[in-house]
N, C-alpha and C positions, 0 to 999 in steps of 0.2 A: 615601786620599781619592779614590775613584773615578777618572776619568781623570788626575786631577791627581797624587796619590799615584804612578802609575805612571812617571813622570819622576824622575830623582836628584835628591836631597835635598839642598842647601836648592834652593827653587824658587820663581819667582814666576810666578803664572797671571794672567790677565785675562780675564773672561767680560760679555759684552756681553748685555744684555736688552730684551724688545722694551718696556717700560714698568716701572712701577712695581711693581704685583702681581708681574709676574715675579721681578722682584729679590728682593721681600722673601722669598718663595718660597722662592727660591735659598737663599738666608739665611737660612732658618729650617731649611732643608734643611740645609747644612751643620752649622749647631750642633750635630742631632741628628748628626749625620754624624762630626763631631769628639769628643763625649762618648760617644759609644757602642765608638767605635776605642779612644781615651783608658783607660774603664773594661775593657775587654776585654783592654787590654793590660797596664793598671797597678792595678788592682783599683781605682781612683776617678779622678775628672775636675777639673777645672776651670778657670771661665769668667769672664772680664772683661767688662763690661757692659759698655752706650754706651746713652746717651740717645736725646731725640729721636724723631720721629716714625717714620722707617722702623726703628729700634733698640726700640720698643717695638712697631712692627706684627709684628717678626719673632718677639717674644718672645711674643707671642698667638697667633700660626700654632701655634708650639713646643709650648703648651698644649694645641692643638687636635690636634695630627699628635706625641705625645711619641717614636713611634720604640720604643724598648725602652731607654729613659735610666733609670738607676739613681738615682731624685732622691737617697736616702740617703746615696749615694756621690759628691755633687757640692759642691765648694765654692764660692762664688759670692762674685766681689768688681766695685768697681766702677772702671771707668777714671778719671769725675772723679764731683765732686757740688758742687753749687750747696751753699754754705754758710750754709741757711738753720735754721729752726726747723723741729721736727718736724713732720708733716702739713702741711708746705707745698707744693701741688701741682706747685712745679717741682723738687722732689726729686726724682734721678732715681729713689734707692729705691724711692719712694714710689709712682713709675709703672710700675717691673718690677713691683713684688708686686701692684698690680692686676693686671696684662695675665697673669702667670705666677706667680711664686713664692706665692703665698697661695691655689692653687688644683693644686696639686704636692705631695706627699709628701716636701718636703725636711725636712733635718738643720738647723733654726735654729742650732744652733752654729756650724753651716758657712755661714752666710751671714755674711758681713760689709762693714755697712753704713760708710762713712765717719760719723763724728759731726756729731752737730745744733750749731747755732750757739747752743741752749737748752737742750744737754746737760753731760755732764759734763767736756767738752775747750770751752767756750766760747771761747778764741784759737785762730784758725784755723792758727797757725802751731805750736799744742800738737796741734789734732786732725790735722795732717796728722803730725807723728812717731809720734802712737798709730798711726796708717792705716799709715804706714812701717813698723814691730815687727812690726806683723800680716801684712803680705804679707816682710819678712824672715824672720818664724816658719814661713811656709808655704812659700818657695821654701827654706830651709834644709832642709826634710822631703823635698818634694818635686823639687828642682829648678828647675823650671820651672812657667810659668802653659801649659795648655793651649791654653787657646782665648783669643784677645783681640778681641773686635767693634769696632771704630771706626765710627763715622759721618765724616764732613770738610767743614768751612765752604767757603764761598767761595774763601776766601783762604788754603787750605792747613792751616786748625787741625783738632787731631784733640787728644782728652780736652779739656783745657782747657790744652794747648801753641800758645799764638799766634806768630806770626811776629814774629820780631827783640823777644824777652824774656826773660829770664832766665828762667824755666819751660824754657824750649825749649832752652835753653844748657846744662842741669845737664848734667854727665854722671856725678856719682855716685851721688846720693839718689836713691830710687825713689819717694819721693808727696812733693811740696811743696807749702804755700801760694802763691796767686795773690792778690793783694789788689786789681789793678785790672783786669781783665780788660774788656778795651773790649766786649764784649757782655756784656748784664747778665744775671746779678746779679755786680757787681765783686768779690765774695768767693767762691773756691773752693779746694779742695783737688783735686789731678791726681795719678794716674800720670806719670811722665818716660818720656822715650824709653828711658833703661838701663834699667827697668821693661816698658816694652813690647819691650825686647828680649829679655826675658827669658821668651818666650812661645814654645811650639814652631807652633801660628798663628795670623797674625794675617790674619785679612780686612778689607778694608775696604768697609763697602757705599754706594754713593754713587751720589743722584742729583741731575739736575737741569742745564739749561745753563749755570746761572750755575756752574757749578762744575767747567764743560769746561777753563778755562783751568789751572785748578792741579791738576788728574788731570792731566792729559799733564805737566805741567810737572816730577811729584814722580814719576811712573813713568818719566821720562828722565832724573831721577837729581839733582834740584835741590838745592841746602844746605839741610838742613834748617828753619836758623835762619830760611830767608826762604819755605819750603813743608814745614811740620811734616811732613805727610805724608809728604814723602820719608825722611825717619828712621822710620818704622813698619815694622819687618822684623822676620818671625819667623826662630827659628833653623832650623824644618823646610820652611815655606811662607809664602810671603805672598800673598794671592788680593785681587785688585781685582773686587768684585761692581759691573756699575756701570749704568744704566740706557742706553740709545743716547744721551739728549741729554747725559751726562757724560761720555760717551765719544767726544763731537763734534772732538774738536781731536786727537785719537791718528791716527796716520799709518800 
């Protein structure tokens, strides 16, 4: 991974940008950057989503600039999802395959979406063990998730792992139901942290001032349980993509 790749492995980078565009930039840069290495090296790829506004501005860059990505060869899951009914605009799904996947030459079988709250898993605590099987079936193939995107709240949350809840606390199961998640919508299914660490990287892209205080906080090494964030490590790299005003409080 360009400059970063040439340091011993595992590693954590931090790159600082002058705004927003830059960021998302970055972040769209590396995706293609990560599944192109990925497929070159393992004959397929694959990517963990994240919602969100700069999580889907980078997946429209990715569209725009594909790189030489093998869409056939990519499996696509997703970190959390709002556990709503289908065609509900705050599914994350439903916002990648506008911005990307529905204008991509992927492998539909290879994508796999979390279940609708009007589908066939209608208990969210049944569609997060389906979600569970499926990324079980796929890291039993392949090992590992390539590529894991996060975004990060305020206050340290990254998929839909909040500070001081049981979400945050699992350390075996890889996707569990959330039933109250103090930002709404209160029902979701999430990736866990042993889930995200089962990714060889993980980036986090993050901006904003409100969100200076818990970047430094979770890059110097915080409990997790009280700065999610700080539990988000890959086994190869962990990269903090982060804008200058989230980068305000790093020393």
């Amino acid at each position: 991974m360009s400059e970063r790749g040439e340091r011993s492995m595992p590693q954590r980078a931090v790159q600082i940008f002058s705004g927003t565009d830059a960021l998302i930039a970055a972040a769209a840069a590396t995706f293609v950057e990560v599944v192109v290495a990925a497929q070159a090296a393992r004959g397929s790829a694959s990517v963990v989503l994240t919602g969100g506004g700069t999580g889907i501005g980078l997946l429209e860059l990715v569209r725009k600039s594909p790189g030489a990505i093998d869409w056939s060869r990519l499996d696509v899951f997703w970190g959390d999802e709002r556990f709503v009914p289908a065609g509900d605009p705050e599914r994350n799904e439903l916002q990648a395959r506008q911005a990307l996947l529905d204008h991509v030459p992927v492998d539909h079988a290879r994508v796999h979406p979390v279940a609708t709250s009007d589908g066939e898993y209608p208990d969210p605590i049944e569609a997060a063990a389906e979600y569970s099987a499926a990324a079980h079936a796929y890291l039993a193939e392949h090992g590992s998730f390539d590529l894991h995107l996060l975004g990060m709240g305020g206050e340290g949350h990254v998929n839909s792992l909040f500070p001081d809840t049981d979400a945050v606390r699992e350390q075996h199961e890889l996707v569990v139901a959330v039933t109250n998640s103090p930002k709404p919508p209160p029902v979701r299914v999430t990736l866990t942290l042993p889930a995200v660490r089962r990714t060889r990287h993980v980036v986090l892209v993050v901006g904003g001032a409100a969100k200076a205080e818990a970047v430094a906080a979770a890059i110097a090494g915080a409990n997790p349980v009280d700065i999610p964030a700080a539990g988000a490590i890959g086994t190869e790299s962990t990269t903090w993509l982060l804008d200058q005003d989230a980068a305000a409080n790093l020393s």
